[in-house]
C-alpha positions in Angstrom: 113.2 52.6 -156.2 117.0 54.5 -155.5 119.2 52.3 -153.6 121.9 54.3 -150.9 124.8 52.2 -149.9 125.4 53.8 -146.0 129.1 54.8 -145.0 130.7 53.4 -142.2 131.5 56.4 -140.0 133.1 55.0 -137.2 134.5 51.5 -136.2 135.7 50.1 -133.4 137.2 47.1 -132.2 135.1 46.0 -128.9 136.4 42.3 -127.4 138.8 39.8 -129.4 136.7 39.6 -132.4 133.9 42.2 -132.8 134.0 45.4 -134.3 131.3 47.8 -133.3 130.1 49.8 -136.4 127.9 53.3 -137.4 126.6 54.4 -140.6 125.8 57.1 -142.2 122.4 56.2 -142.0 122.7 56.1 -138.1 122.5 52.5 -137.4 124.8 51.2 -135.1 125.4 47.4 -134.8 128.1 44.8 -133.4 129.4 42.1 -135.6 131.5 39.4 -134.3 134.2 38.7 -136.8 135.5 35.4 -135.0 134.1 32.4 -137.2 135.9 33.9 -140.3 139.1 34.5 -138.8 140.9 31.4 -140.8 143.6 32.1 -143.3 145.9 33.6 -144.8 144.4 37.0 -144.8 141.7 36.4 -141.7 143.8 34.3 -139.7 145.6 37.1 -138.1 143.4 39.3 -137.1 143.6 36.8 -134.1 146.0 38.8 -132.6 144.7 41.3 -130.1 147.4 43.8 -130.9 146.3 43.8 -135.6 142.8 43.4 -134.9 142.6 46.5 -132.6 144.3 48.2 -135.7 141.2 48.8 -137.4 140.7 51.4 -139.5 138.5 52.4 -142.2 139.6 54.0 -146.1 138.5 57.3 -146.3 137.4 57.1 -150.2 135.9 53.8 -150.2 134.8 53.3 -147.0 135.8 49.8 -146.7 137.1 48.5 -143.0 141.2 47.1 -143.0 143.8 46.8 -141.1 147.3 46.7 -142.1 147.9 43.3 -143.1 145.9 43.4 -146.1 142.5 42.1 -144.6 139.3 44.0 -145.5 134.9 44.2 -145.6 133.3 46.1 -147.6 130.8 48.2 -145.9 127.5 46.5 -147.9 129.1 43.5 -146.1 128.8 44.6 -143.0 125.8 46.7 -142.9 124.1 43.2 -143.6 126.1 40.8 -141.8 123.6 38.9 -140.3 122.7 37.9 -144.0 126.3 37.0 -144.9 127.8 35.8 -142.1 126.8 32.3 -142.2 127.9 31.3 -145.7 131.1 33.3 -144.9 131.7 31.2 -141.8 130.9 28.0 -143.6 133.9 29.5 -146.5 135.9 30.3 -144.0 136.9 26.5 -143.1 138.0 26.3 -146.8 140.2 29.2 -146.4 142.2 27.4 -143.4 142.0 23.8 -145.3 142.8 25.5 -148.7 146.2 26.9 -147.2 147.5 23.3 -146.5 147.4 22.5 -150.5 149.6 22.7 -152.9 
């Protein structure tokens, strides 16, 4: 069985927290971003102004934006597996940033 991880070929920021995504393998799919926005890192892509900053590395082909935030494309391609545990971790990020 061979494996093919797709590309993301184009992203785009559509609303205050989804990014609407193709890839290489010409899917096409909307993921809304909004339940992990808590932290450090995720926390500021709040801002309409960073999140529309979206961009995505030409060598690995991972979506950031300039503060440092970031998905890998196998992340995306299958949110709709991850993005329920990474909500649920995403309320430790925002508690976790309180202790010391």
């Amino acid at each position: 069985m061979q494996f093919t991880l797709a590309k993301i070929t184009a992203v785009q920021a559509c609303g205050p927290t989804n990014l609407r995504l193709r890839f290489s393998d010409g899917t096409e799919k909307e993921v809304d971003l909004g339940p992990i926005m808590h932290g450090e890192l995720y926390g500021p892509l709040r801002s309409p102004s960073l999140f529309q900053e979206v961009k995505i590395d030409p060598e690995s082909g991972v979506v950031f934006w300039p503060n440092g935030a970031d998905f890998d494309p196998a992340i995306l391609y299958r949110w709709e597996v991850y993005s329920e545990e990474l909500a649920q971790r995403a309320v430790t990020w925002t508690a976790g940033a309180h202790i010391k």
